[in-house]
C-alpha positions as CSV (number, residue, x, y, z in Angstrom):
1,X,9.9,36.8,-34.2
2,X,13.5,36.6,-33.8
3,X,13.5,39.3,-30.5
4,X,10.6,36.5,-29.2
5,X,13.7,34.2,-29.6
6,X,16.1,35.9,-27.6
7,X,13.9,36.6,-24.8
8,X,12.3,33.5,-24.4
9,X,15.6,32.2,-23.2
10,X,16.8,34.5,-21.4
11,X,13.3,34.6,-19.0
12,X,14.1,30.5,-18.9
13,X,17.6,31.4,-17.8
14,X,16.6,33.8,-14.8
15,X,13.3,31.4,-14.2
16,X,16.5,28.6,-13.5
17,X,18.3,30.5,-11.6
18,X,16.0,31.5,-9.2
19,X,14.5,27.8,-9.1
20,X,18.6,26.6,-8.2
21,X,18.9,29.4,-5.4
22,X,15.4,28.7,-3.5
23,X,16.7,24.7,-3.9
24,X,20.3,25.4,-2.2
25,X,18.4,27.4,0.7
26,X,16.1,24.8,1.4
27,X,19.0,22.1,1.6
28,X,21.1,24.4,3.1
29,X,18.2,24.8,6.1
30,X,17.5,21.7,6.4
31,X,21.6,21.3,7.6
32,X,21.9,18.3,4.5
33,X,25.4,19.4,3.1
34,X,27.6,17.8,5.7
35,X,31.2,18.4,6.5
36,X,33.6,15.1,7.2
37,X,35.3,11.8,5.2
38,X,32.4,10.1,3.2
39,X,32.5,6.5,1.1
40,X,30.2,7.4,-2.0
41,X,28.5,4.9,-4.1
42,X,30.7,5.3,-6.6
43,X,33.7,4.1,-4.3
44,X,35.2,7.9,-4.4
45,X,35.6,9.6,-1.8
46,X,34.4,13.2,-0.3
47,X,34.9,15.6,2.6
48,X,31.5,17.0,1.7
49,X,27.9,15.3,1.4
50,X,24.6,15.9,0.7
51,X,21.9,13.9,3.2
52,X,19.2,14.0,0.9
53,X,16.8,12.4,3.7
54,X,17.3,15.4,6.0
55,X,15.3,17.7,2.9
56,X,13.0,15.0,2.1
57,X,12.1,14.4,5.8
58,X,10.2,17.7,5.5
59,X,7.2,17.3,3.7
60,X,6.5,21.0,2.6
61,X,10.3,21.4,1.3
62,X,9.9,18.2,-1.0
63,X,6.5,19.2,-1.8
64,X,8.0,22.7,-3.3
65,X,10.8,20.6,-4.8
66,X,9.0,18.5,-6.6
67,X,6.7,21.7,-7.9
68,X,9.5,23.0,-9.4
69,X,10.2,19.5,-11.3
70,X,6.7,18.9,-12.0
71,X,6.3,22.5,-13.7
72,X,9.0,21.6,-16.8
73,X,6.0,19.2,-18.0
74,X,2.8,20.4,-16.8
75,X,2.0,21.8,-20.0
76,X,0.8,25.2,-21.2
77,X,-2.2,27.2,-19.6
78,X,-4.9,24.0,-18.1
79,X,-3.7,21.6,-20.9
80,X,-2.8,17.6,-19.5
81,X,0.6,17.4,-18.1
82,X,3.0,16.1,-20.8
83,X,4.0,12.9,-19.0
84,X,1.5,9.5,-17.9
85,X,3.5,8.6,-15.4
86,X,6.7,9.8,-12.8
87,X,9.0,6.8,-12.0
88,X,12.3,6.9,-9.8
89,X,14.9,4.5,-8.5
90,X,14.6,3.2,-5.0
91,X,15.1,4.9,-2.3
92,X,14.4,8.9,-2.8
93,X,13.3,8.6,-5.7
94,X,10.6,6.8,-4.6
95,X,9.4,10.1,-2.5
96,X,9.9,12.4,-5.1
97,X,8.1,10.3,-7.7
98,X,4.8,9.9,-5.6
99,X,5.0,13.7,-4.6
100,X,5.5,14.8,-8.5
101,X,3.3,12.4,-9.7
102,X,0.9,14.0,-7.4
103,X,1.1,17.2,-8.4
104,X,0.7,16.6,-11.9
105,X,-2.4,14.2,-11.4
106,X,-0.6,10.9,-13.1
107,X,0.9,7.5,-11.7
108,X,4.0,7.3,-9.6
109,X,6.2,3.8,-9.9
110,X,9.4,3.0,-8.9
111,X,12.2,0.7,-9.6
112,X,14.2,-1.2,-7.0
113,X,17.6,-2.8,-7.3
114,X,18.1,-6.7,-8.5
115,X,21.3,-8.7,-8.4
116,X,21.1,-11.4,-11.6
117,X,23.1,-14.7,-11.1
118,X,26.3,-13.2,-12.4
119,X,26.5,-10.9,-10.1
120,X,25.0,-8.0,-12.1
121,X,23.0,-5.5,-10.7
122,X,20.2,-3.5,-12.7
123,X,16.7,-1.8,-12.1
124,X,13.5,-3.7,-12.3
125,X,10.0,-2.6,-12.0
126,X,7.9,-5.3,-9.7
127,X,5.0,-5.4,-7.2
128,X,2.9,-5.6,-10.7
129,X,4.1,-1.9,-12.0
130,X,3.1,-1.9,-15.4
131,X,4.5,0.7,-18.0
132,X,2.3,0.6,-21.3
133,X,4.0,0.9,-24.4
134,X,4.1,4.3,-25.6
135,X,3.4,5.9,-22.2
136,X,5.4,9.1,-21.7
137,X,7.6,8.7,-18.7
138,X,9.1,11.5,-16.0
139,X,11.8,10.2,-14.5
140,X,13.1,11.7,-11.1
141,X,15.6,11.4,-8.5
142,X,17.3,12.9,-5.7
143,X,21.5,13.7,-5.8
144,X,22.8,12.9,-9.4
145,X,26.7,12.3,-8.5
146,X,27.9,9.4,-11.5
147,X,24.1,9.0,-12.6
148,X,24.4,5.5,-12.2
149,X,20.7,5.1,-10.8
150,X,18.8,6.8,-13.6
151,X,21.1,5.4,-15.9
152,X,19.9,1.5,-14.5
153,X,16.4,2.9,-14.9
154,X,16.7,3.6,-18.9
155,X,17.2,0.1,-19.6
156,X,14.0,-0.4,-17.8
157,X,11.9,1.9,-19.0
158,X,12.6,1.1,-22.3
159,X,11.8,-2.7,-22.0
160,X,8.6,-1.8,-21.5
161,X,7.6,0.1,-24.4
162,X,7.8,3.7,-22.0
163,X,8.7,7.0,-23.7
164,X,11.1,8.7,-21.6
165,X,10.2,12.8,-21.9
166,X,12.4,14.0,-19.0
167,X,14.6,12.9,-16.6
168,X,15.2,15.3,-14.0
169,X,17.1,15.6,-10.5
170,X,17.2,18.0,-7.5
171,X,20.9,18.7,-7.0
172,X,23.8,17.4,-10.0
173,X,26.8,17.2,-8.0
174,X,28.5,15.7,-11.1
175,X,29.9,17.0,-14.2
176,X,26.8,19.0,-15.2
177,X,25.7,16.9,-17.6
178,X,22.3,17.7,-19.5
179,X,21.7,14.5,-21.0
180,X,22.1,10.3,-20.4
181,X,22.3,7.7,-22.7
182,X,20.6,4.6,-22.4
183,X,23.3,1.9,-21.8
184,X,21.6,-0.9,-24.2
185,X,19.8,1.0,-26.9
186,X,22.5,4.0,-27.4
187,X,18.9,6.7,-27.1
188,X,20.0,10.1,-25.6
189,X,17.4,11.9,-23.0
190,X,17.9,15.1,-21.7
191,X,18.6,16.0,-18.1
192,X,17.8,19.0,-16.0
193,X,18.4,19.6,-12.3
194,X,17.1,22.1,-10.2
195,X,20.6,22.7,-8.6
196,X,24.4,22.2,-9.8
197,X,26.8,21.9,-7.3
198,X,30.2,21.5,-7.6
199,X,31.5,18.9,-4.4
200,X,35.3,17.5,-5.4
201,X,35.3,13.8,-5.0
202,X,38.9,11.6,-4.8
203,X,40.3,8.8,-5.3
204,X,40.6,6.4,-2.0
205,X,44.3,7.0,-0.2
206,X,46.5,9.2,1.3
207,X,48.0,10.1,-2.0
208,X,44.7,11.5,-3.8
209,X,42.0,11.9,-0.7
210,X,42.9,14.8,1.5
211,X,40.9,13.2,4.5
212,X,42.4,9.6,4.3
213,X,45.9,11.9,4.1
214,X,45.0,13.6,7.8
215,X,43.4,10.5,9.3
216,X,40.0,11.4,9.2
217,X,37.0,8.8,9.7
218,X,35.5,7.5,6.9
219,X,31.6,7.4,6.6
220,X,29.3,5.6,4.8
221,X,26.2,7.6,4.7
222,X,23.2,5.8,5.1
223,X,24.6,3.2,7.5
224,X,27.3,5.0,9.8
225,X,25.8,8.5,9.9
226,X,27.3,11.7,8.6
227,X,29.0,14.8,10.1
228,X,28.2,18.2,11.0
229,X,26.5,20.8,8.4
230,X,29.2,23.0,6.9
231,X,29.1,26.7,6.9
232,X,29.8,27.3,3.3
233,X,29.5,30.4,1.3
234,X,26.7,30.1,-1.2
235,X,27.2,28.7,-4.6
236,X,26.7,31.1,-7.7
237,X,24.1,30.4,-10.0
238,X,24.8,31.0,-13.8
Protein backbone atom coordinates (compact mmCIF):
# COMPACT_ATOMS: atom_id res chain seq x y z
CA UNK A 1 0.00 0.00 0.00
CA UNK A 2 2.44 2.49 1.00
CA UNK A 3 4.66 2.02 -2.60
CA UNK A 4 0.80 2.63 -4.22
CA UNK A 5 1.24 5.95 -2.17
CA UNK A 6 4.33 7.06 -3.52
CA UNK A 7 3.59 6.41 -7.06
CA UNK A 8 0.30 7.69 -7.26
CA UNK A 9 1.77 11.06 -6.86
CA UNK A 10 4.44 11.03 -8.57
CA UNK A 11 2.33 9.79 -12.01
CA UNK A 12 -0.05 13.02 -10.93
CA UNK A 13 3.14 15.08 -10.87
CA UNK A 14 4.49 14.05 -14.51
CA UNK A 15 0.59 13.91 -15.71
CA UNK A 16 0.87 18.06 -14.53
CA UNK A 17 3.64 18.66 -16.11
CA UNK A 18 2.98 17.59 -19.29
CA UNK A 19 -0.61 19.10 -19.09
CA UNK A 20 1.44 22.84 -18.14
CA UNK A 21 3.92 22.28 -21.23
CA UNK A 22 1.17 21.35 -24.04
CA UNK A 23 -0.84 24.71 -22.31
CA UNK A 24 2.33 27.16 -22.71
CA UNK A 25 2.78 25.85 -26.43
CA UNK A 26 -0.62 26.43 -27.34
CA UNK A 27 -0.45 30.12 -25.93
CA UNK A 28 2.76 30.53 -26.98
CA UNK A 29 1.35 29.74 -30.88
CA UNK A 30 -1.34 31.41 -30.74
CA UNK A 31 1.32 34.73 -30.17
CA UNK A 32 -0.89 35.61 -26.63
CA UNK A 33 2.15 36.54 -24.39
CA UNK A 34 2.81 40.07 -25.56
CA UNK A 35 5.85 42.22 -25.05
CA UNK A 36 5.24 46.11 -24.14
CA UNK A 37 3.81 48.63 -20.96
CA UNK A 38 0.40 47.08 -19.82
CA UNK A 39 -2.33 48.70 -17.15
CA UNK A 40 -3.51 45.42 -15.37
CA UNK A 41 -6.78 45.12 -13.48
CA UNK A 42 -5.20 45.24 -10.50
CA UNK A 43 -3.72 48.89 -11.25
CA UNK A 44 0.01 47.25 -11.48
CA UNK A 45 1.80 47.35 -14.02
CA UNK A 46 3.69 44.82 -16.61
CA UNK A 47 5.99 44.76 -19.58
CA UNK A 48 4.58 41.37 -20.38
CA UNK A 49 0.84 40.12 -21.00
CA UNK A 50 -1.11 37.43 -21.68
CA UNK A 51 -4.15 37.97 -24.47
CA UNK A 52 -6.21 35.41 -23.42
CA UNK A 53 -8.68 36.05 -26.47
CA UNK A 54 -5.97 35.40 -29.01
CA UNK A 55 -6.07 31.30 -27.43
CA UNK A 56 -9.63 31.30 -27.01
CA UNK A 57 -10.27 32.71 -30.53
CA UNK A 58 -9.31 29.14 -31.69
CA UNK A 59 -11.94 26.83 -30.99
CA UNK A 60 -9.80 23.47 -31.08
CA UNK A 61 -7.06 25.09 -28.57
CA UNK A 62 -9.84 25.96 -26.02
CA UNK A 63 -11.59 22.92 -26.70
CA UNK A 64 -8.22 20.87 -25.57
CA UNK A 65 -7.93 23.38 -22.72
CA UNK A 66 -10.84 22.90 -21.31
CA UNK A 67 -10.33 18.82 -21.64
CA UNK A 68 -7.59 19.10 -19.59
CA UNK A 69 -9.77 21.03 -16.79
CA UNK A 70 -12.73 18.96 -17.30
CA UNK A 71 -10.58 15.66 -16.72
CA UNK A 72 -9.70 16.73 -12.75
CA UNK A 73 -13.60 15.95 -12.19
CA UNK A 74 -14.81 13.58 -14.69
CA UNK A 75 -14.73 10.87 -12.36
CA UNK A 76 -13.23 7.32 -12.57
CA UNK A 77 -13.75 4.83 -15.42
CA UNK A 78 -17.75 5.82 -17.12
CA UNK A 79 -18.89 7.07 -13.65
CA UNK A 80 -20.99 10.88 -13.70
CA UNK A 81 -18.65 13.68 -13.63
CA UNK A 82 -18.17 14.97 -10.01
CA UNK A 83 -19.61 18.42 -10.63
CA UNK A 84 -23.56 19.59 -11.76
CA UNK A 85 -22.61 22.51 -13.15
CA UNK A 86 -19.32 24.71 -14.55
CA UNK A 87 -19.72 28.49 -13.85
CA UNK A 88 -17.17 31.36 -14.61
CA UNK A 89 -16.86 35.15 -14.36
CA UNK A 90 -17.73 37.26 -17.35
CA UNK A 91 -15.87 37.51 -19.96
CA UNK A 92 -13.53 34.25 -20.65
CA UNK A 93 -14.77 32.54 -18.33
CA UNK A 94 -17.85 32.50 -20.00
CA UNK A 95 -16.11 30.44 -23.02
CA UNK A 96 -14.44 28.20 -20.98
CA UNK A 97 -17.39 27.38 -18.85
CA UNK A 98 -19.80 26.45 -21.77
CA UNK A 99 -16.87 24.43 -23.47
CA UNK A 100 -16.04 22.44 -20.03
CA UNK A 101 -19.43 22.11 -19.16
CA UNK A 102 -19.73 20.59 -22.52
CA UNK A 103 -17.43 18.16 -22.20
CA UNK A 104 -18.50 16.85 -19.03
CA UNK A 105 -22.34 16.73 -20.08
CA UNK A 106 -23.54 19.34 -17.22
CA UNK A 107 -24.82 23.04 -17.14
CA UNK A 108 -22.56 26.03 -17.93
CA UNK A 109 -23.57 29.58 -16.03
CA UNK A 110 -21.88 32.53 -15.65
CA UNK A 111 -21.58 35.55 -13.51
CA UNK A 112 -21.27 39.11 -14.65
CA UNK A 113 -20.09 42.18 -12.86
CA UNK A 114 -22.71 44.60 -10.74
CA UNK A 115 -21.91 47.95 -9.23
CA UNK A 116 -24.29 48.34 -5.79
CA UNK A 117 -25.16 51.93 -4.83
CA UNK A 118 -22.04 52.41 -2.75
CA UNK A 119 -20.05 51.97 -5.27
CA UNK A 120 -19.15 48.28 -4.70
CA UNK A 121 -18.66 45.94 -7.19
CA UNK A 122 -19.34 42.04 -6.88
CA UNK A 123 -20.52 39.00 -9.02
CA UNK A 124 -24.15 38.18 -9.58
CA UNK A 125 -25.77 35.41 -11.38
CA UNK A 126 -28.85 36.79 -13.63
CA UNK A 127 -30.74 36.11 -16.89
CA UNK A 128 -32.66 33.43 -14.46
CA UNK A 129 -29.33 31.26 -13.68
CA UNK A 130 -30.43 29.22 -10.96
CA UNK A 131 -27.85 27.31 -8.63
CA UNK A 132 -29.70 24.63 -6.45
CA UNK A 133 -28.67 24.24 -3.02
CA UNK A 134 -26.32 21.49 -2.71
CA UNK A 135 -25.32 21.42 -6.43
CA UNK A 136 -21.65 20.73 -6.82
CA UNK A 137 -20.05 23.63 -8.70
CA UNK A 138 -16.66 23.78 -11.20
CA UNK A 139 -15.61 26.88 -11.27
CA UNK A 140 -13.29 28.14 -14.23
CA UNK A 141 -11.51 31.00 -15.63
CA UNK A 142 -8.99 32.22 -17.89
CA UNK A 143 -5.47 34.19 -16.44
CA UNK A 144 -5.48 34.08 -12.53
CA UNK A 145 -3.19 37.32 -11.75
CA UNK A 146 -4.73 38.78 -8.02
CA UNK A 147 -7.75 36.18 -8.25
CA UNK A 148 -10.01 38.89 -7.75
CA UNK A 149 -12.76 37.41 -10.28
CA UNK A 150 -13.06 33.91 -8.82
CA UNK A 151 -12.75 35.35 -5.65
CA UNK A 152 -16.19 37.79 -6.42
CA UNK A 153 -17.62 34.51 -7.67
CA UNK A 154 -17.36 32.64 -4.10
CA UNK A 155 -19.61 34.95 -2.52
CA UNK A 156 -22.02 34.02 -5.17
CA UNK A 157 -21.98 30.69 -5.38
CA UNK A 158 -22.36 30.29 -1.89
CA UNK A 159 -25.59 32.43 -1.60
CA UNK A 160 -27.06 30.08 -3.48
CA UNK A 161 -26.76 26.96 -1.59
CA UNK A 162 -23.77 25.71 -4.51
CA UNK A 163 -21.01 23.39 -3.34
CA UNK A 164 -17.84 24.59 -4.79
CA UNK A 165 -15.61 21.14 -5.77
CA UNK A 166 -12.89 22.94 -7.82
CA UNK A 167 -12.00 26.04 -8.97
CA UNK A 168 -9.57 25.90 -11.58
CA UNK A 169 -7.67 28.33 -14.17
CA UNK A 170 -5.62 28.00 -17.34
CA UNK A 171 -2.51 30.05 -16.63
CA UNK A 172 -1.63 31.48 -12.62
CA UNK A 173 0.48 34.35 -13.31
CA UNK A 174 0.27 35.07 -9.50
CA UNK A 175 1.85 33.86 -6.53
CA UNK A 176 0.97 30.11 -7.16
CA UNK A 177 -1.53 29.88 -4.95
CA UNK A 178 -3.45 26.43 -4.57
CA UNK A 179 -6.34 27.59 -2.78
CA UNK A 180 -9.05 30.87 -2.28
CA UNK A 181 -10.97 31.80 0.50
CA UNK A 182 -14.37 32.92 0.24
CA UNK A 183 -14.28 36.63 1.33
CA UNK A 184 -17.77 36.46 3.51
CA UNK A 185 -17.88 32.96 4.87
CA UNK A 186 -13.92 32.46 5.65
CA UNK A 187 -14.48 28.53 3.43
CA UNK A 188 -11.13 27.53 1.74
CA UNK A 189 -11.42 25.76 -1.91
CA UNK A 190 -8.69 24.52 -3.66
CA UNK A 191 -7.13 25.80 -6.83
CA UNK A 192 -5.32 24.18 -9.70
CA UNK A 193 -4.08 25.76 -12.99
CA UNK A 194 -3.01 24.14 -15.91
CA UNK A 195 0.05 26.52 -16.18
CA UNK A 196 2.18 28.69 -13.65
CA UNK A 197 3.85 31.45 -14.99
CA UNK A 198 5.88 33.74 -13.36
CA UNK A 199 5.25 37.58 -15.28
CA UNK A 200 6.84 40.52 -12.67
CA UNK A 201 4.27 43.10 -12.22
CA UNK A 202 5.19 46.92 -10.55
CA UNK A 203 4.11 49.38 -8.98
CA UNK A 204 2.94 52.57 -11.39
CA UNK A 205 6.14 55.18 -11.75
CA UNK A 206 9.34 55.67 -12.82
CA UNK A 207 10.69 54.67 -9.52
CA UNK A 208 9.24 50.91 -9.38
CA UNK A 209 7.97 50.33 -13.25
CA UNK A 210 10.86 49.81 -15.56
CA UNK A 211 8.68 50.92 -18.63
CA UNK A 212 7.13 54.11 -17.11
CA UNK A 213 11.19 54.73 -16.21
CA UNK A 214 12.13 54.52 -20.30
CA UNK A 215 8.94 56.23 -21.50
CA UNK A 216 7.30 53.46 -22.82
CA UNK A 217 3.37 53.49 -23.78
CA UNK A 218 1.12 52.31 -21.51
CA UNK A 219 -1.73 49.82 -22.62
CA UNK A 220 -4.72 48.85 -21.45
CA UNK A 221 -5.51 45.51 -22.88
CA UNK A 222 -8.78 45.03 -23.98
CA UNK A 223 -9.47 48.59 -25.01
CA UNK A 224 -6.09 50.10 -26.56
CA UNK A 225 -4.57 46.82 -27.98
CA UNK A 226 -1.42 45.11 -26.97
CA UNK A 227 2.16 44.72 -28.37
CA UNK A 228 4.09 42.25 -30.23
CA UNK A 229 4.51 38.50 -29.05
CA UNK A 230 7.80 38.05 -27.19
CA UNK A 231 10.32 35.53 -28.02
CA UNK A 232 10.94 34.07 -24.65
CA UNK A 233 12.69 31.01 -23.66
CA UNK A 234 10.27 28.42 -22.32
CA UNK A 235 9.29 28.27 -18.80
CA UNK A 236 10.32 25.15 -16.62
CA UNK A 237 7.80 23.00 -15.39
CA UNK A 238 8.26 21.49 -11.84
Amino acid sequence: MAFMTTIKPASDLAVRAVVAARTEALFRASGALRGGHFLLKSGRHADAYLEKFAVLSNPAATSELCGYVAARVRGDGDGPPLVDLVAGPTTGGVILAFETARQLGVRSIFAEEVRDDDGRTRREFRRGFRIEPGERVLLVDDILTTGGSLLAMLPAVEAMGGKIVQCAVLVDRGDGRSTLTSPTSDRTYPLHALWQLDLPTYEPGPATCPRCADGTPLHTPGSSGTGPPVDAPPVPHG
